[in-house]
C-alpha positions in Angstrom: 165.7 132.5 89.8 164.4 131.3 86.5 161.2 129.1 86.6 162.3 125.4 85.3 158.4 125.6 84.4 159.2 128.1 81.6 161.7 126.1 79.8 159.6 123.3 80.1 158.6 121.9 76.7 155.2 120.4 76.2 154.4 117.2 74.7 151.1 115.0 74.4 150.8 111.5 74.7 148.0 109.3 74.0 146.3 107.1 76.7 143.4 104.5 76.9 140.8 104.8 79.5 137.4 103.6 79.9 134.0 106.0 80.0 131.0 104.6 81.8 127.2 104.8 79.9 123.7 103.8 80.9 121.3 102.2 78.6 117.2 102.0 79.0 117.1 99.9 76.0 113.7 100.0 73.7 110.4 97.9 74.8 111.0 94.3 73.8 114.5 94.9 72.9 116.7 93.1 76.4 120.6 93.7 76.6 122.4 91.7 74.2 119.5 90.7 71.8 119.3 93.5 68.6 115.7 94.7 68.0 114.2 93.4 64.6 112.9 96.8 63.7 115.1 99.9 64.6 114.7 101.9 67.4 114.9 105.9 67.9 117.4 106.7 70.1 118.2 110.1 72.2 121.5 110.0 73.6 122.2 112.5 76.7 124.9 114.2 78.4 125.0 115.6 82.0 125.9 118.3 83.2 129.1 119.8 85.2 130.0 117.6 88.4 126.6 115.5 87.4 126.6 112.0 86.3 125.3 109.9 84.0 122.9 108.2 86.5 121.6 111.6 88.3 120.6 111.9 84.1 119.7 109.0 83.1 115.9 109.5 84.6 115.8 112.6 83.4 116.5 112.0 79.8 114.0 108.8 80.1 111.2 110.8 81.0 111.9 112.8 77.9 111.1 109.8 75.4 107.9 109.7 73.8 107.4 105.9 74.6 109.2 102.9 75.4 110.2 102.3 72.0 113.1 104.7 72.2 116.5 103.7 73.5 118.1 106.1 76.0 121.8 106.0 76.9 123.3 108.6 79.2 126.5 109.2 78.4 129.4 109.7 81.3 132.0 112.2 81.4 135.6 111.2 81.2 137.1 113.5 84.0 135.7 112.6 87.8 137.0 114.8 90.6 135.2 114.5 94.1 132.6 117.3 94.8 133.4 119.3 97.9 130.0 119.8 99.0 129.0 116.1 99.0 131.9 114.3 98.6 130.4 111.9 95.9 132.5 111.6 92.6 131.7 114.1 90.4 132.7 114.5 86.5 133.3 117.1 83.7 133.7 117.4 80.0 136.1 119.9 79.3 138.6 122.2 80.6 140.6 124.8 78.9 144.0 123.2 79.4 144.7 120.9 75.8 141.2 122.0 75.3 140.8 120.4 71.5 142.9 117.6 72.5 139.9 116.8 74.8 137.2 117.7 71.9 138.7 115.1 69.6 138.3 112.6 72.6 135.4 113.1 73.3 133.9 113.0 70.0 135.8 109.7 69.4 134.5 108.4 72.9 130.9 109.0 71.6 131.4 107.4 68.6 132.5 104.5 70.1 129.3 104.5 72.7 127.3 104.6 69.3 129.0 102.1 67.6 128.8 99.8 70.9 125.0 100.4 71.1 124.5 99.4 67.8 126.0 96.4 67.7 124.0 95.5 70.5 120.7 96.7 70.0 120.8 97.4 66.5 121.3 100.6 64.6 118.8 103.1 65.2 116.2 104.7 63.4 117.3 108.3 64.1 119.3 109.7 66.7 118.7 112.7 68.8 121.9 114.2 71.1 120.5 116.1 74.8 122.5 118.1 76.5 122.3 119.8 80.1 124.3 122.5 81.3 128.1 121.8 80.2 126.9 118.6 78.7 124.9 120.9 75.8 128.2 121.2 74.4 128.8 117.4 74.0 125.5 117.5 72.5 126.2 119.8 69.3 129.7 118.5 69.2 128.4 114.8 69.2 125.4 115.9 66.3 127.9 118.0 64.2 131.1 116.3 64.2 130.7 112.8 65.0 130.2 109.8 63.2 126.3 109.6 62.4 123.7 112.4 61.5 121.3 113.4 64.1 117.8 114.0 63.6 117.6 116.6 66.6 119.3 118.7 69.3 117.9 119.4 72.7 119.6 121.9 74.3 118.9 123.2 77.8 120.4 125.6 80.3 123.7 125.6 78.0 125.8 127.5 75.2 126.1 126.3 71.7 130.1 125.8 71.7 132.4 128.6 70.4 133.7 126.1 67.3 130.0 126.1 65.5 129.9 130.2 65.4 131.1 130.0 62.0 130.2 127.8 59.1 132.9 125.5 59.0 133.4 123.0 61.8 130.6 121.4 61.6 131.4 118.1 58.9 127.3 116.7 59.3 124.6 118.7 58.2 122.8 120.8 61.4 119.3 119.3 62.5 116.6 120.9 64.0 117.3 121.8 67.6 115.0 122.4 71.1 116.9 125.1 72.3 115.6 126.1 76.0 116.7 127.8 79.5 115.0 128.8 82.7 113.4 132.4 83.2 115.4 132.7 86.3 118.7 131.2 85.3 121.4 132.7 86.5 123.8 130.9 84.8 122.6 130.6 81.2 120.5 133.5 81.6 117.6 134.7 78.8 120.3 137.3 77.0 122.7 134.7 76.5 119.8 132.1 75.5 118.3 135.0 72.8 122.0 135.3 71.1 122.4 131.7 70.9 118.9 131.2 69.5 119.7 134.3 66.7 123.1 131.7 65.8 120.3 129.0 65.4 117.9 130.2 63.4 120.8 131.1 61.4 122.4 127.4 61.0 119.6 124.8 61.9 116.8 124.2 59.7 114.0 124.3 62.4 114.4 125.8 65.9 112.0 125.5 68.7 112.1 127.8 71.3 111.4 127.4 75.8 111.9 129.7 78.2 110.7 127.5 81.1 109.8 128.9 84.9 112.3 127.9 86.4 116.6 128.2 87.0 119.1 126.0 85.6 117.5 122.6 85.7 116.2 120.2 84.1 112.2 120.0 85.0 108.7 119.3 83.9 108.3 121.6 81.7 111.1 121.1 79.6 110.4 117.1 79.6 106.9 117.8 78.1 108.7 120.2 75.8 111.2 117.8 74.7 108.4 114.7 74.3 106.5 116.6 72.3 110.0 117.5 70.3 110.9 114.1 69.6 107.2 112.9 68.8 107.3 115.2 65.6 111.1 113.5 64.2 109.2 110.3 63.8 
């Protein structure tokens, strides 16, 4: 019998739906009054069945001071996880797999765009990224809307489309590049070919191999303070 499946033909359609974001806005700055003077900003994205308020912390502890803005940024796709049952979310999947890209790069944009109208347009702007959320990180940095001054990168791959020279439509920054000694996931061989691609692309890459697995710990928060102190 013939699978109605395989005569099936495959469209796309184009639907609205709302991404959630959490803000720690700048020292002095409160929600819905712009800052006089511009704020640095470092923009984060969880990782795999994460969220953006298991990150949020996280990501806060990584700013040099309170004069930086910190948003982390929500995934568009919740599904429940079955160990907890709490709602879980995830960038990507290979099914329509740019069709997502393109979303979220737009979705970013418009949590940018959103941010600066109300707390003003930044200073700089560094992307973070844990685990799957690295991806969202060099995809948000390279491809969307505004320049980034930096890339933090931990416990994830750089994404296959930035391999080559010519996906990438804003210039590369310097990039924190990091993973555990133990990771299992992300391990050190995958971490040393990614770094080679780096050194290759960015104009300054800095390099951690932290104790630890895949997580985001102390070590790698003093890393990444001391990272964002020097893009002042």
């Amino acid at each position: 019998m013939t699978d109605p499946a395989a005569r099936a033909l495959v469209r796309h359609a184009p639907a609205t739906v709302h991404g959630r974001y959490l803000v720690r806005p700048p020292a002095g700055a409160p929600a819905g009054a712009a800052a006089t003077t511009a704020a640095p900003w470092l923009i984060g994205f969880h990782g795999q069945a994460q969220s953006a308020a298991i990150m949020l912390e996280p990501f806060a502890a990584a700013a040099p001071s309170a004069a930086w803005l910190v948003a982390s940024v929500q995934a568009l796709h919740p599904f429940p996880v079955r160990s907890t049952g709490a709602a879980g979310f995830n960038w990507m999947t290979r099914e329509d797999r740019e069709l997502h890209i393109a979303s979220n790069i737009a979705y970013v944009n418009n949590v940018c765009g959103q941010l600066a109208a109300e707390f003003g347009a930044p200073s700089h702007i560094v992307f973070a990224g844990f685990s799957q959320g690295v991806a969202m990180a060099y995809r948000a940095a390279l491809s969307g809307a505004r320049a980034a001054a930096g890339i933090i990168s931990a416990g994830g791959d750089v994404p296959p489309e930035y391999r080559s020279t010519g996906a990438a439509t804003q210039p590369w920054p310097r990039v924190l590049a990091a993973t555990g000694a133990s990771d299992e996931w992300y391990t050190p061989a995958r971490f040393a070919e990614d770094v080679a691609l780096l050194q290759a692309y960015a104009p300054k890459v800095t390099t951690l191999t932290f104790a630890g697995g895949h997580e985001w710990n102390a070590e790698l928060i003093a890393a990444a303070r001391e990272f964002l102190g020097t893009l002042a």
